[in-house]
N, C-alpha and C positions, 0 to 999 in steps of 0.2 A: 951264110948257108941257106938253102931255099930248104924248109924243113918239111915245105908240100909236100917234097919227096916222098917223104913217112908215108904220105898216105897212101904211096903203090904199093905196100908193104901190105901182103892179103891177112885179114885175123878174123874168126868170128867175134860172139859176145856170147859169152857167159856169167852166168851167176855161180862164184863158187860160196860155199857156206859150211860152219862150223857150231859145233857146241861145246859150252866147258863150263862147268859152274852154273847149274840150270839156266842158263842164258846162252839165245842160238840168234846167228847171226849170218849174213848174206851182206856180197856185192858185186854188182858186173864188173867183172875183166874184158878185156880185150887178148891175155895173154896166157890162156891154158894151149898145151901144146903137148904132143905127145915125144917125147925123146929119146925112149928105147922098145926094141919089139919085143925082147924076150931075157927078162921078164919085162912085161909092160910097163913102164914107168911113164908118167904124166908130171909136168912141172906147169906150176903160175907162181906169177907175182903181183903182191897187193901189196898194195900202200900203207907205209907203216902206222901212219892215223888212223887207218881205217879201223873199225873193232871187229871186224872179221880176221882181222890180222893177229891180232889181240886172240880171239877164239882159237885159232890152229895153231896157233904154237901154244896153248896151253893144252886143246886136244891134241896136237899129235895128229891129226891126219885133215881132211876133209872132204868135203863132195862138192861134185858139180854138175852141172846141167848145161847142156849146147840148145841158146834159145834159137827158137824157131821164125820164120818170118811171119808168126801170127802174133809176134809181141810188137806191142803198143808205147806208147809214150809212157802209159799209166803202168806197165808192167816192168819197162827199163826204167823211172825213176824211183819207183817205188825201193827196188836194191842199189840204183847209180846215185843217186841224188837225196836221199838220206842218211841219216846216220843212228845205227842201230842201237847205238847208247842211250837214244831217246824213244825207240817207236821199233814195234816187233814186226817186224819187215815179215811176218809168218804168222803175223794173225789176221790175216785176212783174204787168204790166197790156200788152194787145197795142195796141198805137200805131203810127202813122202819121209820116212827114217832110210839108209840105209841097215845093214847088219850089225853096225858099233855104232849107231845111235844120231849118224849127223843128219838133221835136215836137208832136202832140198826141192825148191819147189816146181810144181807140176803143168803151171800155166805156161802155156807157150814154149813147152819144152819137149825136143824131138829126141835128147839123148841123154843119158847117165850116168855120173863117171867117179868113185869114191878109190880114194887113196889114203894110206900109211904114209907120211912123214918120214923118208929118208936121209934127208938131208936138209939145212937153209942156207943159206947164203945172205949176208947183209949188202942191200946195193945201194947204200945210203937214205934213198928216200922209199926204197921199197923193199923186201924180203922175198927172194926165191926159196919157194919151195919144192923138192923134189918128191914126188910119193911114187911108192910101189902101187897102184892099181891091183883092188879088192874085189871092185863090184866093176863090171861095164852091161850097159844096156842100151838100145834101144827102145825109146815109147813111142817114136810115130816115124812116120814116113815121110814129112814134111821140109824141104827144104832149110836147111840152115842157115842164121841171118849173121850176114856180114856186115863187117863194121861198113863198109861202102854201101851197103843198103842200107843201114842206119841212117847214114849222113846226107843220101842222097835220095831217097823215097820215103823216110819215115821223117826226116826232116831234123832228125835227133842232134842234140847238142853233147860235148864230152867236158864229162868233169875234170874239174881243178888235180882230183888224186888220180885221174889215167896216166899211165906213163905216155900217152899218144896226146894229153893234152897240148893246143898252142893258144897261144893269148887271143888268137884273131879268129876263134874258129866262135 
């Protein structure tokens, strides 16, 4: 199978993020999407290693942000390439609460999106989640950054937990 294919597949990148047990947590997806109009419903999937993963299913819901093409290396690793078990991916970046208390952060960020936990789903190496949509906003006007502008103008590399990861990339 040529798995290039994948990458004609259009996605942004988002940071979705969680809190539960005074401990809040964030990491880029490639996979929020929205799946119903009315009521709105938003679904992603993260990686079950991940502890953002961890975070939303013990909060019940989460947020997320659609980063903008003013993010950097230093703003996509900072949530892609760390891990929040060790280092507060939110102490050092200016962020936002929504209305039930989840983090999300404000750099490089043109949209805003928190959800209720309606459903998951196990898909072995990841968990879909489906949320009702609580909050949506807009914060800028700024083009939104695709995964193809990632890989191809930012120069960015994809982690080992994307479901879009490949060995050779």
């Amino acid at each position: 199978m040529d798995e290039k294919a994948l990458y004609k597949i259009t996605y942004g990148l988002y940071v979705v993020s969680a809190e539960a047990d005074g401990q809040r947590g964030g990491c880029v997806v490639n996979t929020l999407q929205q799946v119903t109009a009315e009521p709105v419903r938003l679904s992603v999937a993260v990686n079950k290693d991940n502890f953002t993963c961890q975070l939303i299913q013990k909060a019940g819901r989460f947020a997320a942000v659609a980063l903008d093409q003013r993010a950097d290396l230093m703003t996509v690793g900072r949530f892609g390439f760390r891990t929040g078990r060790e280092y507060d991916k939110f102490s050092e970046v200016p962020f936002a609460t929504d209305k039930a208390g989840m983090p999300y952060p404000l750099e490089a960020a043109c949209a805003h999106y928190s959800c209720k936990v309606e459903q998951t789903l196990d898909l072995g190496t990841h968990m879909l989640f489906v949320g009702l949509a609580e909050e949506l906003e807009t914060l800028t006007e700024d083009d939104a950054l695709t995964y193809a502008y990632y890989r191809n103008v930012i120069k960015g590399k994809i982690p080992k937990n994307a479901p879009s990861y490949q060995k050779d990339n």
